[in-house]
C-alpha positions in Angstrom: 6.4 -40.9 -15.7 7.1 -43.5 -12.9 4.2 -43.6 -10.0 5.0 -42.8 -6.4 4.8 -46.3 -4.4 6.8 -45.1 -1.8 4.3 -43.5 0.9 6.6 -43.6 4.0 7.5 -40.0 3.9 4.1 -39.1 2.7 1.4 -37.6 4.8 -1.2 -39.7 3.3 0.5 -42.7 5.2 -1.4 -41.9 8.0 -4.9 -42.7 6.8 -4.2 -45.3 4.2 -1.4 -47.4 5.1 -0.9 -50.2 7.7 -3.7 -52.3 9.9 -4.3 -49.7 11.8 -6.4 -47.6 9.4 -8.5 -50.1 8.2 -11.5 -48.2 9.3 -9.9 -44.8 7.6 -9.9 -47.3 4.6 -13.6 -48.3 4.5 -14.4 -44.7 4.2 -12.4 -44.6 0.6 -14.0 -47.6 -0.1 -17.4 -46.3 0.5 -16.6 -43.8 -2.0 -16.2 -46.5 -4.4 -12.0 -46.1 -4.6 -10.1 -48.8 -5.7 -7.5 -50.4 -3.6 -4.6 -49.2 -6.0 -6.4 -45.8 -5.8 -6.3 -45.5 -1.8 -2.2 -46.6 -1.8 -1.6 -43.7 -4.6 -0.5 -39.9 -3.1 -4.1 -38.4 -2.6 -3.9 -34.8 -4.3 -6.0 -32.3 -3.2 -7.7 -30.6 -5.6 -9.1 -27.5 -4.2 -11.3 -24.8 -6.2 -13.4 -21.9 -5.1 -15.7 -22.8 -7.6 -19.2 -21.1 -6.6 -22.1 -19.4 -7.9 -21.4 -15.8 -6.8 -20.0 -14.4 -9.8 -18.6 -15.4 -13.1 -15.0 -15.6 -11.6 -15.7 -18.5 -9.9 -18.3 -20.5 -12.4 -15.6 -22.3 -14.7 -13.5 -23.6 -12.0 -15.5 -26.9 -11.3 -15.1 -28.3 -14.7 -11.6 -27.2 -14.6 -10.8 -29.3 -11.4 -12.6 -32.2 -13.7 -9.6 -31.7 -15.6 -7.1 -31.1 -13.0 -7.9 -34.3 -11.7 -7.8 -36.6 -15.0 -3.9 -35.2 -15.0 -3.3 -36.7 -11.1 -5.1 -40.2 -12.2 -2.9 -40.2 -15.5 -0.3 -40.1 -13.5 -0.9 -42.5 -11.2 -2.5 -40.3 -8.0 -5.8 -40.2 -6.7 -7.4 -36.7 -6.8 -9.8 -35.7 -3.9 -12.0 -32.2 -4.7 -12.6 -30.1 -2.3 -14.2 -26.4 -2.8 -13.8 -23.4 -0.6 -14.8 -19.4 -0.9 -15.2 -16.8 -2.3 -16.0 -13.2 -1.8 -16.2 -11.4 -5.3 -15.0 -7.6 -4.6 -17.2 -6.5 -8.0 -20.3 -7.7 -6.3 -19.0 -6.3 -2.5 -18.0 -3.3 -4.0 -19.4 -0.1 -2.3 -21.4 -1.5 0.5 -21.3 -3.3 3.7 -20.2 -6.4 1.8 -16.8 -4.9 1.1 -15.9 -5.7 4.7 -15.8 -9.4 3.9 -13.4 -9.0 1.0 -9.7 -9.2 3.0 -10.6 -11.5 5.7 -12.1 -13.8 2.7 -8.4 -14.3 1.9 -7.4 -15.6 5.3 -10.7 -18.1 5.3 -9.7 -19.2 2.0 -6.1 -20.1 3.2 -7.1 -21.7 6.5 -9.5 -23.6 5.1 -7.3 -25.7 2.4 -4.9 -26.0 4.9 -7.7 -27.3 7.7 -8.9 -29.7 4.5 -5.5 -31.0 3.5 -4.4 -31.5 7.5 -7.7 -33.3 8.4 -7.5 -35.9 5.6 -3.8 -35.9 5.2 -3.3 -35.3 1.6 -0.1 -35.4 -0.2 -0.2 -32.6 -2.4 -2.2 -29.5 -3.5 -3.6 -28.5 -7.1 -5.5 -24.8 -6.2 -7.7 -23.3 -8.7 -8.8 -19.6 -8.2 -10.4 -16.8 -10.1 -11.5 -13.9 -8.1 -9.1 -10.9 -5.9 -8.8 -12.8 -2.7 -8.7 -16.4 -3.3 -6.1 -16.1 -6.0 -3.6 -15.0 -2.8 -5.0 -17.0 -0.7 -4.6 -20.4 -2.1 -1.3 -19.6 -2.7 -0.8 -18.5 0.9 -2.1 -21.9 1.4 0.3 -24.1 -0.8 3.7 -22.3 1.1 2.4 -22.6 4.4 1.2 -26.5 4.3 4.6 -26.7 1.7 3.1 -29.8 0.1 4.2 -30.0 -3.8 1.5 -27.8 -5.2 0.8 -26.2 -8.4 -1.7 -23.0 -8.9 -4.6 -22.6 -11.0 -6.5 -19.5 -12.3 -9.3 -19.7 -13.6 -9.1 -17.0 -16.3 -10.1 -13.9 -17.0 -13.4 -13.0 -18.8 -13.6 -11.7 -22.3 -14.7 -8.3 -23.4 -18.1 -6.6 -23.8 -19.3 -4.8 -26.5 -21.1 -1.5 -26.3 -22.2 0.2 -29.7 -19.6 -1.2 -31.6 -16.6 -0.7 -28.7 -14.7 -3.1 -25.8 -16.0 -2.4 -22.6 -15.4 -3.7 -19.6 -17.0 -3.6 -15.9 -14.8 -0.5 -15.1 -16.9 1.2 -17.1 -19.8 0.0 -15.6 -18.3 1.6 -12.1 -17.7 4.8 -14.2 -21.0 5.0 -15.7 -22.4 5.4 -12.4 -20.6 9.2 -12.0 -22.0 9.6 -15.6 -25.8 9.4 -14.7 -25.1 11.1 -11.6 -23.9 14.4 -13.6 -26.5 13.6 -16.4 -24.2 12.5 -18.9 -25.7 9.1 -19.4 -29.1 8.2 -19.7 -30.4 5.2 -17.5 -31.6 3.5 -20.3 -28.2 3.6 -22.1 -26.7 2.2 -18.8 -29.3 -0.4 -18.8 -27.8 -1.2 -22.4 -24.0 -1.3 -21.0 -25.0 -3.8 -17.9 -26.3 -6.1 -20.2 -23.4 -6.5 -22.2 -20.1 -5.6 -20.4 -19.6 -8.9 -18.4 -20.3 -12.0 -21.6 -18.7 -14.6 -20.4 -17.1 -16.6 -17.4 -14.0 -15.5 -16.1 -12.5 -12.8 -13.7 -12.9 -9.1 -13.9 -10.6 -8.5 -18.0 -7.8 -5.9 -16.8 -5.1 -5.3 -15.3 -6.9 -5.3 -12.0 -6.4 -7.4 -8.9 -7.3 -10.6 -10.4 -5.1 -11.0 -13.4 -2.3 -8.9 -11.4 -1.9 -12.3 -9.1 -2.7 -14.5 -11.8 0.6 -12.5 -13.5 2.5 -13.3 -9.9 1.6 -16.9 -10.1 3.2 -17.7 -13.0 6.3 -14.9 -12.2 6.4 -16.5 -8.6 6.6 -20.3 -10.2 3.7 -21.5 -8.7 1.7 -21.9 -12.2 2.5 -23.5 -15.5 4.1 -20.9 -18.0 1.0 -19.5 -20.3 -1.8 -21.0 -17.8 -2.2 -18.0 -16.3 -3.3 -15.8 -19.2 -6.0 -18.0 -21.1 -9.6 -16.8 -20.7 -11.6 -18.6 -18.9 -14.0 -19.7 -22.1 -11.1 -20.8 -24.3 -11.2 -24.9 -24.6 -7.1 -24.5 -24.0 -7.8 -23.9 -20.0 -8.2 -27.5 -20.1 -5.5 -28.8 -21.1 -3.0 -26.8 -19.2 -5.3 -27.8 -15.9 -4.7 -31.9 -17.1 -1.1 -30.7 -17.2 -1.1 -29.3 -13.9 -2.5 -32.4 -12.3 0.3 -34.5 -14.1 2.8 -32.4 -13.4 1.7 -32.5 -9.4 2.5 -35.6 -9.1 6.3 -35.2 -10.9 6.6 -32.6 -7.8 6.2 -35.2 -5.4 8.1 -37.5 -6.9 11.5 -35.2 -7.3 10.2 -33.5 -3.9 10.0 -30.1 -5.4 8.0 -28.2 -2.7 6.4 -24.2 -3.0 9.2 -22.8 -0.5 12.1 -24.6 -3.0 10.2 -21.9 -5.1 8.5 -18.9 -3.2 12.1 -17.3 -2.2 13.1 -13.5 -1.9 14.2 -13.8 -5.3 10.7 -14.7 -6.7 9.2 -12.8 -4.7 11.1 -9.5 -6.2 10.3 -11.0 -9.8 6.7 -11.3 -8.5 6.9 -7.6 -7.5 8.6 -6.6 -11.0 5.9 -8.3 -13.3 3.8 -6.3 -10.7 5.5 -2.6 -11.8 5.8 -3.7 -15.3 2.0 -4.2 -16.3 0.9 -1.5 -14.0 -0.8 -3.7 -11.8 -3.0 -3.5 -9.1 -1.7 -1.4 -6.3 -3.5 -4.7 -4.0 -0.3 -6.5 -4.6 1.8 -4.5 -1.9 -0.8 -6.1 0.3 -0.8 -9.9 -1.1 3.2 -10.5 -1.9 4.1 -9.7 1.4 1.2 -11.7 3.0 2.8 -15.0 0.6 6.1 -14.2 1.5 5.0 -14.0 5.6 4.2 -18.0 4.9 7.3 -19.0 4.4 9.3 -17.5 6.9 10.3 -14.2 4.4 10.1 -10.5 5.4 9.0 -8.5 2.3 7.2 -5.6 3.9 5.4 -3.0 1.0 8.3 -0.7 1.3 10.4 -4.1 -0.2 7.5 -4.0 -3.1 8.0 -0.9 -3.7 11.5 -0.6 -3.6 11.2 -3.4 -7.1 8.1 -0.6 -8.6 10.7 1.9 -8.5 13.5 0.5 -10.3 10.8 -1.9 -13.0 9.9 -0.2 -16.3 6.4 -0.2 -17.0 6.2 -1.7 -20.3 2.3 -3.3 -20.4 -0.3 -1.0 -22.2 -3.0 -2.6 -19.9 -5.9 -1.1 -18.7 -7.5 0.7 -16.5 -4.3 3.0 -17.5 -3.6 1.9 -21.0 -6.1 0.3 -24.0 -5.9 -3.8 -23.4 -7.4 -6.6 -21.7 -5.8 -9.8 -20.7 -7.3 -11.6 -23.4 -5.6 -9.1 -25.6 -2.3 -10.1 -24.0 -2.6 -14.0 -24.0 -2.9 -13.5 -27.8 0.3 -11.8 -28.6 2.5 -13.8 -26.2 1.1 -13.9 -22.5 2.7 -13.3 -19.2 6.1 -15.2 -20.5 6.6 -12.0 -23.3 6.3 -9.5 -20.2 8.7 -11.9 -18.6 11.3 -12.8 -21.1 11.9 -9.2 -21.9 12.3 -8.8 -18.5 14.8 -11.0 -18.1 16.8 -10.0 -20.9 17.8 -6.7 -19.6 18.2 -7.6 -16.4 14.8 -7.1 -14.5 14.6 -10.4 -13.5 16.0 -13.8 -11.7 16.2 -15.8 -14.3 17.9 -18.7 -11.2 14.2 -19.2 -9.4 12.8 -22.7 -9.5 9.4 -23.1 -10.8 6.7 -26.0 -10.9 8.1 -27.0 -14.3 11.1 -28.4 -12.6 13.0 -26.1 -14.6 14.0 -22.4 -13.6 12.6 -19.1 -14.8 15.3 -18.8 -17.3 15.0 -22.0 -18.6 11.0 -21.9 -19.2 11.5 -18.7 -21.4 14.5 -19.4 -23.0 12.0 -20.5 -26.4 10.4 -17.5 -26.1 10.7 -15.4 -28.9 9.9 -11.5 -29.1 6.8 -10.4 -31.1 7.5 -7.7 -32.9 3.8 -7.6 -34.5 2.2 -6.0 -31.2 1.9 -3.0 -29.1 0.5 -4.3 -25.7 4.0 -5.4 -24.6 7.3 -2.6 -25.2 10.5 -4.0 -25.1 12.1 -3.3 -22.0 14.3 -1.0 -22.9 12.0 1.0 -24.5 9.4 1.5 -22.1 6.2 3.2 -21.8 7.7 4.8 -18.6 11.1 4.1 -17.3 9.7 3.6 -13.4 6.8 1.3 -12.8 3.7 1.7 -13.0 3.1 1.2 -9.2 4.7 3.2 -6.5 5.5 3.7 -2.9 5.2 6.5 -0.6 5.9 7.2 2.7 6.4 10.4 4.6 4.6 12.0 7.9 1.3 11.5 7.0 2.3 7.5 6.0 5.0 6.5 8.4 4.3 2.7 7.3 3.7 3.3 3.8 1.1 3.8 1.3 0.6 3.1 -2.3 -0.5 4.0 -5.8 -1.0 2.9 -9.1 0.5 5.4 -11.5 0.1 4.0 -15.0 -1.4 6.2 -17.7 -1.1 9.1 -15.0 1.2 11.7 -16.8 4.6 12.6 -15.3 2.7 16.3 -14.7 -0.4 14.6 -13.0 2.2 12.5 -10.2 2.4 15.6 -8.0 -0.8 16.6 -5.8 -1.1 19.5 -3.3 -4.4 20.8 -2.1 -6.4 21.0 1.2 -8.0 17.7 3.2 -11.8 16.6 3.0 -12.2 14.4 6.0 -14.4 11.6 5.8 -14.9 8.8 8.5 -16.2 5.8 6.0 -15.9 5.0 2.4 -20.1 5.9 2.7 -20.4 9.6 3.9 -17.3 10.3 1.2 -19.2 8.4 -1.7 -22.4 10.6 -0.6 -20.4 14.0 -1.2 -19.4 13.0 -4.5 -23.0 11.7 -6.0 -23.8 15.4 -4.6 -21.1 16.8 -6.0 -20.6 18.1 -2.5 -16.6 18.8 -3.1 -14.5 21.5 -4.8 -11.8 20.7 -7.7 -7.9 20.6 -5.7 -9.6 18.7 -2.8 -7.3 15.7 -1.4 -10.6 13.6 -0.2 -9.4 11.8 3.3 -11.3 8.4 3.6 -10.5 7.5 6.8 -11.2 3.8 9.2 -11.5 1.7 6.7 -8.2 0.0 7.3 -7.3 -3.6 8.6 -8.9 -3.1 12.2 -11.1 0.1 11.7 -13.6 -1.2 9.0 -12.6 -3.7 9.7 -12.1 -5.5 6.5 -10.0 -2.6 4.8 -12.5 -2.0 1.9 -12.0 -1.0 -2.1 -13.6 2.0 -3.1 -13.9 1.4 -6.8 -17.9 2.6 -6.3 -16.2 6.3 -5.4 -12.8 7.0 -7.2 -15.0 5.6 -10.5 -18.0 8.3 -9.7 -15.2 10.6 -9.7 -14.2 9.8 -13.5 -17.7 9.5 -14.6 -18.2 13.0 -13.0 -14.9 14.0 -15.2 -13.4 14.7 -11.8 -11.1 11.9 -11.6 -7.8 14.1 -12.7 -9.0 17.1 -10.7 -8.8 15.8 -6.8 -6.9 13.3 -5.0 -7.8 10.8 -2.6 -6.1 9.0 0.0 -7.0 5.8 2.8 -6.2 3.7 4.9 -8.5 1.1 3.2 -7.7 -0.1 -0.5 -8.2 0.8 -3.6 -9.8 -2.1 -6.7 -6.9 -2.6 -9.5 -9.5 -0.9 -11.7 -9.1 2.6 -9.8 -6.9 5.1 -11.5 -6.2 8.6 -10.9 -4.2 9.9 -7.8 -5.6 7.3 -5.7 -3.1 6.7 -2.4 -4.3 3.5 -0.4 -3.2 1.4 2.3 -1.8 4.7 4.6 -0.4 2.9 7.6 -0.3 3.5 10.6 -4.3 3.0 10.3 -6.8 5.5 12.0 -8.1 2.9 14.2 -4.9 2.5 15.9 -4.1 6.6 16.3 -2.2 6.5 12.9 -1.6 10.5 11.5 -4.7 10.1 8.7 -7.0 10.4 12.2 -5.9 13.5 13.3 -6.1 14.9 10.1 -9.1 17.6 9.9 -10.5 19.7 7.3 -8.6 22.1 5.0 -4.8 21.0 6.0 -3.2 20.8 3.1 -1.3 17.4 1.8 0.9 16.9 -0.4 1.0 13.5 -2.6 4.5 13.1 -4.5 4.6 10.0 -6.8 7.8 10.6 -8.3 9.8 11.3 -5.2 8.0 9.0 -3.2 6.4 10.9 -0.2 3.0 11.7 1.1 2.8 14.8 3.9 0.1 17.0 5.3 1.8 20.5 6.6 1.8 19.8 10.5 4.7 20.1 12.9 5.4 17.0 14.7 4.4 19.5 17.7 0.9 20.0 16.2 0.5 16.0 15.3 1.7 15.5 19.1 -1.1 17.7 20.6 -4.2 16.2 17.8 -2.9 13.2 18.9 -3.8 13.6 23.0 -7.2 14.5 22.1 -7.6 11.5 20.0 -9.8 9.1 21.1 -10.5 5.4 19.5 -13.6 4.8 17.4 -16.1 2.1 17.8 -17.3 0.0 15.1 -20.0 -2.2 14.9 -17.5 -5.6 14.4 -18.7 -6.8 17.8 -19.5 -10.6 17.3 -19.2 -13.2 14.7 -15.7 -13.2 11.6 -15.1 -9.6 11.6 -14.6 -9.5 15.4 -12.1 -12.6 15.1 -10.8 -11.0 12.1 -9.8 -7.8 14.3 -8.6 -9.2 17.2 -5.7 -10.3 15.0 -5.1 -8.8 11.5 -1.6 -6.7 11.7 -0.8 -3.6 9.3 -0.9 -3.1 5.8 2.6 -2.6 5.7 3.2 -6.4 6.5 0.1 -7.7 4.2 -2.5 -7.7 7.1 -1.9 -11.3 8.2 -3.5 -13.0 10.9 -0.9 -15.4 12.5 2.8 -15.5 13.3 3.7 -17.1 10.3 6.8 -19.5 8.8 9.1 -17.8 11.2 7.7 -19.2 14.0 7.3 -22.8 12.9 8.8 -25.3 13.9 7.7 -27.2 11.0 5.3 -27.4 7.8 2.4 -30.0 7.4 4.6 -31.7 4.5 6.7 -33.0 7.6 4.0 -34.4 9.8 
């Protein structure tokens, strides 16, 4: 590969080149870099490496990796850590709020990092719900040639001779509640559900992005579904940070890549592993970096025509590992393709397109985790859109494994105000079977944070209650919730959206095949609740979560922050 000596359209030009940055020099020197080394493209290489969970722990001796690829091939690496918040730890308390606007530190932090020391390309490494997105979010909007990293996903556990995973964990908690597990025996299942390193096993939010990344372009076909212990992880990072520098050289940038296109094969890979329903809220927030409107009613306009073809859990019987093994992400993806479920034209960081990075992959008949496309577990995916007049701007849910019976929901409303007071009546079994549980400001603003509540909708299982009521919000739900779980109801309660005026023993209706979520009200009655509704306070009234208020938008538009590539007049990779 021939080494970039050209710098003059480089950003790193500005701290390494001319008389002028001789003191910017003698910093690089001080950090014992050789002259050839400071007149190479510096590539950031950015992890969220930390010690807050195992998501997160591999990812420094993975950038060790990442960055022996950039020196082979002639760049200088620079590593650089940001974030994380880990949802399986801020699960069901306060620390939930922290989750979403972790996503929007993580992105504005690369970007501050790569603008303040002028770097010439990115190499991200995530592992956890947030910072996958938001490293991503970071590499379109500073559109330096940029190639994504995830960590991997953990392995299995082992509980008396069967996988487990930290779902059940969540679940076990509705067990003890009811009596149906002993504390000892759930003292037993903590100690061996998570083994290793790596993100949370599943289908959940974690390896749902880490499936977008490679279906977007923005990671190395395979990389993506690798577990975190496996000694291969390696060597696809040392190939990332080789191939970085092949991006700069041909000038192959992330919006060359992230296009409305990719962004609908994103959305597709999303529907056809019955992914986590937290990818209506992340596609459109990646998409809002470049310039691209892709609202959730977009996403879920791809769920409804995508098979769902994946027997992942939490709806079906494998784990990512279990995947990888029989093909990874390009075996979802090339059966795709061939019947006509995806782009096959999209540019990826191979340099080659979509169809031409699958176009060796052969089909594996020897394995169920993966149906062939036209032979699909169900023929819609497993992810769908609603909207109607209790949702005017959307909601979502995650229908896989739900049978076609189960996808229809009527019953009367149990109003809660916090994901707290709700998860309260259902460790007291304070609620009736046929209730549609209401959690309401938990959205964008109102939380503010727009919280998961794994802790409750798994209490609900546990309690063998999962099938028997439904619950909507305008917070989220984790990619490990199943049953008839509607999240992200827009417009929010905190801004006067219908979920507030909804009270006690109205009946809604949830419909997943056709699409619509109602309560019985008359636009009349809705009109008259609504003059007697009256804002809430929260306690956001200093420090991130106030920032984070002040500007977050709707779910509908990915809760983002700022006004995005539309407004630019241009990227960091021009400077």
């Amino acid at each position: 590969m021939a080494s970039v000596k050209d710098k003059s359209k480089l950003p790193s030009r500005y701290v390494t080149e001319g008389p002028a940055r001789a003191p910017h020099r003698s910093y690089l020197y001080a950090m014992g870099l050789t002259t050839e080394q400071i007149h190479q493209p510096l590539v950031g290489v950015a992890s969220c490496w930390n010690e807050a969970a195992p998501c997160n722990i591999s990812l420094m001796r993975q950038a060790q990796a990442v960055k022996k690829g950039v020196a082979a091939a002639h760049g200088t690496p620079r590593e650089f850590c940001t974030i994380t918040v880990t949802d399986g730890i801020a699960m069901g308390h306060g620390g939930m709020r922290a989750s979403l606007p972790s996503r929007e530190v993580i992105a504005d932090s690369v970007e501050l990092t790569m603008r303040g020391h002028a770097y010439d390309a990115l190499v991200g490494l995530a592992g956890c719900d947030k910072s996958l997105p938001g490293m991503m979010m970071a590499m379109v909007r500073l559109n330096v040639p940029s190639v994504f990293i995830y960590g991997g996903s953990i392995l299995p556990g082992s509980f008396r001779g069967r996988p487990v995973t930290v779902q059940d964990l969540f679940e076990a908690v509705g067990k003890v509640a009811v009596g149906d597990m002993s504390l000892d025996d759930l003292d037993e299942l903590e100690r061996v559900a998570c083994p290793s390193a790596g993100a949370c096993g599943a289908q959940f939010t974690a390896n749902t992005m880490a499936m977008v990344s490679e279906a977007i372009g923005l990671a190395l076909p395979y990389s993506a579904g690798a577990p975190a212990p496996y000694e291969i992880r390696d060597q696809f990072c040392a190939a990332a940070g080789e191939k970085v520098m092949e991006l700069i050289a041909k000038n192959i940038r992330p919006r060359d890549i992230v296009t409305r296109k990719s962004l609908e094969n994103a959305a597709a890979t999303v529907a056809a592993s019955g992914g986590s329903t937290n990818a209506a809220l992340h596609l459109p927030a990646i998409a809002h970096e470049c310039g691209i409107e892709f609202s959730l009613f977009d996403v879920a306009e791809i769920f409804k025509r995508t098979p769902y073809i994946a027997d992942l859990k939490p709806g079906g019987r494998y784990v990512a590992k279990d995947l990888f093994e029989v093909g990874g992400i390009p075996l979802v993806m090339k059966t795709l393709l061939d019947h006509g479920y995806l782009h096959g034209d999209c540019m990826t960081v191979t340099g080659r397109t979509i169809a031409e990075n699958l176009a060796k992959v052969a089909w594996n008949a020897d394995q169920d985790v993966v149906r062939p496309a036209d032979k699909p577990i169900t023929v819609t995916g497993g992810v769908v859109g609603l909207k109607g007049n209790l949702a005017p701007e959307g909601a979502i849910v995650k229908v896989a494994g739900m049978p076609r019976e189960a996808q229809v929901f009527t019953g009367p409303a149990r109003v809660f105000d916090g994901e707290e007071a709700c998860f309260a009546a259902v460790q007291n079994r304070d609620y009736k079977e046929g209730d549609v549980l209401v959690i309401r400001y938990e959205g964008p603003k109102g939380g503010p944070g727009m919280r998961e509540m794994l802790s409750t909708t798994a209490a609900l299982y546990g309690q063998g209650m999962g099938a028997k009521v439904a619950l909507i919000t305008d917070g989220r739900f984790s990619g490990a919730t199943r049953g008839f779980c509607v999240g992200h109801v827009g417009p929010e309660a905190a801004v006067g959206g219908p979920i507030g005026l909804v009270k006690d023993g109205d009946i809604i209706t949830l419909d997943a095949i056709q699409g619509t979520l109602d309560v019985a009200l008359s636009d009349e009655e809705l009109a008259e609740r609504r003059k007697a509704w009256a804002p809430r306070t929260n306690d956001a009234t200093s420090g991130v979560l106030w920032k984070y208020m002040q500007t977050v938008g709707p779910a509908v538009n990915g809760a983002v922050t700022h006004p995005g590539g539309a407004q630019e007049i241009h990227t960091y990779a021009d400077i």
